[in-house]
C-alpha positions in Angstrom: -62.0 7.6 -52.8 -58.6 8.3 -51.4 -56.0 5.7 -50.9 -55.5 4.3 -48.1 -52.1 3.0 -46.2 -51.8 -0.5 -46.4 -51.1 -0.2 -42.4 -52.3 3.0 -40.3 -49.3 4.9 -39.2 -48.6 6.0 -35.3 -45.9 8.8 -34.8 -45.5 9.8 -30.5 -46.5 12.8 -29.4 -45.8 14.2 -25.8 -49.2 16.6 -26.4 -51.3 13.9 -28.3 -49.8 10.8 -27.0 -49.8 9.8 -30.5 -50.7 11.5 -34.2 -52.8 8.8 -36.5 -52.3 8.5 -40.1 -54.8 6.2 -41.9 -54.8 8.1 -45.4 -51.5 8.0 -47.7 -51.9 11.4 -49.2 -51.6 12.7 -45.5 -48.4 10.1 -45.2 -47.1 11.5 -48.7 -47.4 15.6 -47.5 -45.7 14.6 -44.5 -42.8 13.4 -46.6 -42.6 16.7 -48.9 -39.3 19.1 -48.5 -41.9 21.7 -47.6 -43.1 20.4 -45.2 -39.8 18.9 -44.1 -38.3 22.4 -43.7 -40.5 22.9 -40.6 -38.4 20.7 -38.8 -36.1 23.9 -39.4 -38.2 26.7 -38.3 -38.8 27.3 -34.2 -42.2 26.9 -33.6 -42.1 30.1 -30.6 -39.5 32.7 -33.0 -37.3 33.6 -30.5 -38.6 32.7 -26.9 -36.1 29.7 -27.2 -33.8 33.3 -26.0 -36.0 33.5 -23.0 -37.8 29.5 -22.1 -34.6 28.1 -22.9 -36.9 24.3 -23.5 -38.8 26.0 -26.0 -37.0 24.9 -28.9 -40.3 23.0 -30.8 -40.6 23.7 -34.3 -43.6 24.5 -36.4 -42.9 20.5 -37.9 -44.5 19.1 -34.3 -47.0 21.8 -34.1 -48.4 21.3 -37.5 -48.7 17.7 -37.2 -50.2 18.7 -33.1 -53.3 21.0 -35.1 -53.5 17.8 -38.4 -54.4 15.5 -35.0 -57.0 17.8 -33.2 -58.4 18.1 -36.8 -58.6 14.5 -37.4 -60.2 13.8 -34.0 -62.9 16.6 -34.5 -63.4 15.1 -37.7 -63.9 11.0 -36.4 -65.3 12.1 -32.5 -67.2 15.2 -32.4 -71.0 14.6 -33.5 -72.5 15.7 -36.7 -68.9 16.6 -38.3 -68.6 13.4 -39.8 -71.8 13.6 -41.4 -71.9 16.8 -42.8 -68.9 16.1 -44.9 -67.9 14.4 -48.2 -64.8 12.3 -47.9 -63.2 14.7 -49.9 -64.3 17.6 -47.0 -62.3 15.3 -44.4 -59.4 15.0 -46.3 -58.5 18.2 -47.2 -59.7 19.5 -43.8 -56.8 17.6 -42.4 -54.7 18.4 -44.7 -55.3 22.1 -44.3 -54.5 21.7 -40.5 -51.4 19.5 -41.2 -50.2 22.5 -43.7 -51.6 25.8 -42.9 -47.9 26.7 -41.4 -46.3 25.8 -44.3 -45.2 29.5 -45.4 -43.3 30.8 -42.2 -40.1 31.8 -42.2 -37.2 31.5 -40.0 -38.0 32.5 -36.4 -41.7 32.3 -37.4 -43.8 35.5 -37.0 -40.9 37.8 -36.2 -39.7 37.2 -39.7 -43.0 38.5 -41.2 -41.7 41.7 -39.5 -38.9 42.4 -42.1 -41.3 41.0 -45.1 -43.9 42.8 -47.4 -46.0 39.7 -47.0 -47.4 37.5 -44.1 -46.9 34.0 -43.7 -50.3 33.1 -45.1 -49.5 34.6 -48.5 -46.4 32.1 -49.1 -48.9 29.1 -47.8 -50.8 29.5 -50.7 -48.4 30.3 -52.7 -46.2 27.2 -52.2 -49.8 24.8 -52.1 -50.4 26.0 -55.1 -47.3 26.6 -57.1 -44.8 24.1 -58.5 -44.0 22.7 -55.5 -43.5 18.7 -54.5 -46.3 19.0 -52.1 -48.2 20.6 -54.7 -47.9 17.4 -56.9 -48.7 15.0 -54.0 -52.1 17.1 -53.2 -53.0 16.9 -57.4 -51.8 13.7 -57.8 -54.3 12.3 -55.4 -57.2 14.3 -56.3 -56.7 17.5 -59.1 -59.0 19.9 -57.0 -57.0 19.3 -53.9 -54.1 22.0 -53.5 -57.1 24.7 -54.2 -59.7 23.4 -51.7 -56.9 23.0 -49.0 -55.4 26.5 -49.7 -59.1 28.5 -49.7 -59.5 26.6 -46.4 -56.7 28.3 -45.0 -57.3 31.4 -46.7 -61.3 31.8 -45.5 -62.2 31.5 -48.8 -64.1 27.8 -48.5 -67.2 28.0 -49.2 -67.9 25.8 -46.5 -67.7 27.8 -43.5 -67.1 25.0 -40.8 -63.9 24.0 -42.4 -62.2 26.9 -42.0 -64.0 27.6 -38.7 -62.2 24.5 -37.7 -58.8 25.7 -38.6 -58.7 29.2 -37.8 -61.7 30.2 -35.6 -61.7 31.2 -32.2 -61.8 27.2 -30.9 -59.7 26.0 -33.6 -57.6 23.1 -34.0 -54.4 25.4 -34.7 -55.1 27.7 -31.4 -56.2 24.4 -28.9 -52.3 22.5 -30.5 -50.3 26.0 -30.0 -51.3 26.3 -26.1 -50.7 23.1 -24.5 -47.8 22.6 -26.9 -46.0 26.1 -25.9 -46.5 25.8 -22.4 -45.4 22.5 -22.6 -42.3 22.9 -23.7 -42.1 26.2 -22.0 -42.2 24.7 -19.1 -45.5 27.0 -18.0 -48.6 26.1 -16.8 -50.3 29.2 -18.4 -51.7 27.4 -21.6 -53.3 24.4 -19.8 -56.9 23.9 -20.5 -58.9 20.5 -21.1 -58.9 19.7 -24.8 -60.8 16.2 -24.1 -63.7 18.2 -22.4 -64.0 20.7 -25.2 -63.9 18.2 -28.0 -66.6 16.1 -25.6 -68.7 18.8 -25.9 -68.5 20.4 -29.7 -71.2 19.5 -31.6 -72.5 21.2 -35.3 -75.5 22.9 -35.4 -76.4 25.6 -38.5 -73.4 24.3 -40.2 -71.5 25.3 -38.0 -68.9 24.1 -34.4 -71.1 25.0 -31.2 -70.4 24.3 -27.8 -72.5 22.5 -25.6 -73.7 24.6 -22.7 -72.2 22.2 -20.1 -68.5 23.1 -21.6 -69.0 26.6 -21.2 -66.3 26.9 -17.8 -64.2 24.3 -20.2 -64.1 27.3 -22.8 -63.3 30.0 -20.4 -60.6 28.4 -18.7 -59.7 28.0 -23.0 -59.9 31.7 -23.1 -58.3 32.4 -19.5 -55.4 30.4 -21.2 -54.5 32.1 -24.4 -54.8 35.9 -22.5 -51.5 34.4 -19.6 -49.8 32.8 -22.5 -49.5 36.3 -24.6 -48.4 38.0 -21.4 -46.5 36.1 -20.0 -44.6 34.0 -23.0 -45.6 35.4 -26.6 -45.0 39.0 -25.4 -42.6 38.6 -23.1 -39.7 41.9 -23.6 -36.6 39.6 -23.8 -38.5 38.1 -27.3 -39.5 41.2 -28.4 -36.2 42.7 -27.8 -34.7 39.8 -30.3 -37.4 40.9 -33.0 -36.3 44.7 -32.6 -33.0 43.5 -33.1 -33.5 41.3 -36.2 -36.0 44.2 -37.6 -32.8 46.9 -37.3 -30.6 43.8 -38.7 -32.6 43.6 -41.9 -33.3 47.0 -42.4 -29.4 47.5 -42.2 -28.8 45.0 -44.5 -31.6 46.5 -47.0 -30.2 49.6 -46.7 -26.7 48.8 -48.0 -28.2 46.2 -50.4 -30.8 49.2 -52.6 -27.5 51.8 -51.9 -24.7 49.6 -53.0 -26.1 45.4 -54.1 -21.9 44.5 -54.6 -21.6 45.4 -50.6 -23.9 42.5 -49.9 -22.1 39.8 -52.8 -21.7 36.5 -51.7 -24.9 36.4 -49.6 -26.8 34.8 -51.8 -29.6 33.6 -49.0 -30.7 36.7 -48.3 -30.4 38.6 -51.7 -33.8 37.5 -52.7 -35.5 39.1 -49.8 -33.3 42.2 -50.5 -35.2 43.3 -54.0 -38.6 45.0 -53.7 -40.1 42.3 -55.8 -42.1 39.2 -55.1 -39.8 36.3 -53.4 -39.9 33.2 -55.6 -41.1 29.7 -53.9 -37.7 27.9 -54.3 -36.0 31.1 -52.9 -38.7 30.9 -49.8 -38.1 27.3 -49.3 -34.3 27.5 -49.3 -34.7 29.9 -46.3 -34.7 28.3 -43.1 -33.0 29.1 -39.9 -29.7 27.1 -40.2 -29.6 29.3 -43.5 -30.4 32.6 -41.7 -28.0 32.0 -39.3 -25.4 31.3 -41.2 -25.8 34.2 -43.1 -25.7 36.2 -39.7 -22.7 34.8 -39.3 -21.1 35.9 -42.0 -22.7 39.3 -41.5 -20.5 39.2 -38.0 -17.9 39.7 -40.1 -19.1 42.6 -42.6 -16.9 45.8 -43.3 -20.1 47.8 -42.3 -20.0 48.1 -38.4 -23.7 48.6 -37.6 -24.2 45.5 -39.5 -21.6 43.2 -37.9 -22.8 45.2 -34.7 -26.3 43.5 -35.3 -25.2 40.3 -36.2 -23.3 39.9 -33.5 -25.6 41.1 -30.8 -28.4 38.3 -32.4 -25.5 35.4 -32.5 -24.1 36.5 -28.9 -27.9 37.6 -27.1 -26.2 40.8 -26.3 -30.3 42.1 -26.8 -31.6 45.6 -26.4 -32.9 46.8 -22.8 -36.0 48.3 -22.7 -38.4 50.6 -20.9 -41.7 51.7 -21.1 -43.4 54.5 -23.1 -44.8 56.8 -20.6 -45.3 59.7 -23.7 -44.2 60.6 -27.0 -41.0 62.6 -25.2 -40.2 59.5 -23.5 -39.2 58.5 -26.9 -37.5 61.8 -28.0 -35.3 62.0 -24.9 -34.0 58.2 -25.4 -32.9 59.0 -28.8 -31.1 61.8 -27.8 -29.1 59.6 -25.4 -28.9 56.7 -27.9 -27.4 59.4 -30.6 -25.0 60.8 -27.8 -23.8 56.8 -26.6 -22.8 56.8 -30.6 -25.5 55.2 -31.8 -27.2 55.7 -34.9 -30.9 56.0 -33.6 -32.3 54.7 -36.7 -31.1 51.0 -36.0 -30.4 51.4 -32.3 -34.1 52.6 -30.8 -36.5 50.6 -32.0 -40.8 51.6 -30.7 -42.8 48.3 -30.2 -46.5 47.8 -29.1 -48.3 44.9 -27.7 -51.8 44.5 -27.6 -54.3 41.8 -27.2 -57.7 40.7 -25.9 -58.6 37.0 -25.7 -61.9 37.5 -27.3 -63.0 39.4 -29.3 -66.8 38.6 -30.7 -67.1 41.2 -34.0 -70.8 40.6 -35.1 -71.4 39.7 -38.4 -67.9 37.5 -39.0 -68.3 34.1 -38.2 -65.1 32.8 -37.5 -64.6 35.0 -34.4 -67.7 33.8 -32.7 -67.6 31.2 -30.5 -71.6 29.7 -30.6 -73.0 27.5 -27.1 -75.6 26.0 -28.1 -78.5 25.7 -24.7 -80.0 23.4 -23.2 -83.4 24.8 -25.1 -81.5 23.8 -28.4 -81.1 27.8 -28.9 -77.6 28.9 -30.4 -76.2 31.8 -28.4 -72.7 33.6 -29.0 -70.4 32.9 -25.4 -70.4 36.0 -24.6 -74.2 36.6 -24.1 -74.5 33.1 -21.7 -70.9 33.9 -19.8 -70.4 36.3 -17.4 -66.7 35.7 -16.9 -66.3 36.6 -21.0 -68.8 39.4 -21.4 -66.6 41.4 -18.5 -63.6 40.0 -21.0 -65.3 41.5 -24.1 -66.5 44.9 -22.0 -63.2 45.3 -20.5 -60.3 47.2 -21.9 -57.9 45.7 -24.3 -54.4 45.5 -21.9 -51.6 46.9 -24.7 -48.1 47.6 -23.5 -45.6 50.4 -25.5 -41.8 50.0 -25.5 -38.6 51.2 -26.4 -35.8 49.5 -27.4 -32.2 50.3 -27.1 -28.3 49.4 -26.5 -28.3 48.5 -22.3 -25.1 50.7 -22.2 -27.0 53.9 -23.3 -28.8 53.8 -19.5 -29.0 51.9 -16.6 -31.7 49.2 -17.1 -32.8 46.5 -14.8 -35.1 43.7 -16.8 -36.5 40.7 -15.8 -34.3 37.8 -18.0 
């Protein structure tokens, strides 16, 4: 038995209307510097330089996906009863800290890292960490049953299914809570419909077939939101910056390491080897800024150059990739403007489908379950999803580059 709080605990919430705490080991992990650092980490990366409301941090999102968890957990029929108490709790807990291991600016800062952000999740879960001790102090198998959760490796599949499927608790949080505070309406959807109609059926999260238009207006959702806010060009011209930034910076670190004394908070992404948790920890965005800062005023001009460009927004233009000589005749131009090409043109590519169904891996299905009691995937009972899944995937190729090296007109 876990412990309870001698009072249940209410935090607001403008997505949730409020976030419910009954169990003290959730309370404790709330508490914990590690998670406490996501207070300190932008939920979006860098669309804050694009939706300039969009300054939410992983902190609110985490808590957002623990709530969805909890209520799937208390509302949605047969998930109660096919777990142990011990199931529930460290399902939650996995949703409250699967985002644990991002770094500043989120994803774009798994750009300029040998690892993604999943790696350092486990890693800090299950290393000597504070929330570490607060997961084994209430139960000793904890940390390892919340970290294979988040890692697919649960032998349960409908706890992970509930974290990181294709109608998970971490995707249903991210949309209403970006376009939110993006100001968009792109991401709206109706989470009280979709969690009216889940139910568990061969261990696993089905959909009733009456929220099948519920779950394609889901879908219809995430595809506008990559467009039109994760992918916008103004973000991704931020990441190609910070990608040439830390390149520049890893450059002069492996040819000279005394060029780069004195910054000592990004040294220990600088080595080739594996970046200790306390190091990890320590490195939030008030920390990488700072460190840009200083960087602003670095002897080495493409680095200051950088810096400055990330403090000030002064972001690369961009155009699209018609060919491969598209790309050959902009580096020509970037070389001739006096930049060095190698930090100054910068190829990106975005691609996404909203569904994709591979057969044979479970957490990428999403299951209706008929009328008839019969399971079907979505995509075999919707029409508006199988011409989703037939269609092409949309991808779009760009360049990235100073604005003074041609005339470029973009959307800000």
């Amino acid at each position: 038995m876990f412990e309870l709080l001698a009072e249940k605990k209410v935090m607001r919430d403008p997505i949730h209307e409020y976030i419910h705490i009954q169990y003290k080991v959730i309370w404790d992990s709330i508490d914990s510097p590690e998670f406490q650092r996501l207070r300190r980490i932008h939920q979006l990366g860098p669309t804050f330089q694009v939706y300039h409301t969009a300054e939410h941090s992983r902190f609110s999102h985490s808590l957002g996906v623990y709530e969805i968890v909890r209520r799937m957990v208390e509302e949605v029929e047969g998930v109660k009863e096919h777990l142990s108490e011990f199931e529930r709790v460290a399902v939650m807990l996995a949703g409250l800290l699967h985002d644990l291991g991002h770094g500043p600016f989120s994803h774009a800062f798994e750009l300029i890292q040998n690892h993604h952000h999943e790696y350092y999740t486990g890693q800090i879960l299950l290393g000597e960490s504070k929330i570490h001790q607060i997961l084994a102090d209430a139960d000793v198998n904890l940390p390892k049953a919340i970290a294979d959760i988040i890692a697919h490796r649960h032998p349960n599949k409908l706890l992970t299914q509930m974290i990181s499927g294709q109608l998970d608790a971490d995707r249903m949080d991210y949309l209403l809570r970006d376009a939110y505070f993006t100001g968009t309406s792109y991401g709206q959807f109706d989470l009280e419909r979709i969690l009216r109609t889940l139910r568990v059926a061969d261990d696993k999260l089905v959909v009733k077939e009456s929220g099948i238009h519920t779950v394609e207006d889901y879908i219809m959702a995430r595809y506008h939101m990559y467009w039109q806010v994760y992918y916008h060009p103004v973000s991704r011209s931020f990441e190609a910056v910070l990608t040439s930034f830390f390149r520049r910076m890893k450059d002069l670190y492996h040819n000279n390491p005394i060029s780069l004394a004195g910054y000592d908070m990004f040294t220990p992404f600088l080595r080739d080897d594996i970046v200790s948790i306390e190091d990890y920890v320590a490195m939030d965005e008030p920390a990488f800024m700072y460190g840009m800062s200083m960087c602003k005023k670095h002897p080495d001009k493409i680095l200051s150059d950088l810096a400055r460009r990330l403090l000030t927004r002064d972001l690369f233009g961009y155009l699209d990739i018609d060919n491969e000589k598209t790309i050959v005749e902009m580096k020509k131009k970037v070389e001739a403007c006096g930049f060095d090409s190698e930090y100054y043109l910068t190829v990106d590519r975005a691609k996404q489908q909203p569904y994709q169904p591979y057969r044979g891996k479970e957490s990428s299905l999403i299951w209706v379950m008929l009328k008839d009691g019969r399971i079907r995937e979505l995509s075999d009972v919707s029409v508006i999803v199988q011409a989703i899944v037939k269609g092409e995937d949309k991808s779009d190729r760009k360049m990235f580059f100073p604005k003074t090296c041609i005339e470029v007109s973009n959307e800000q």
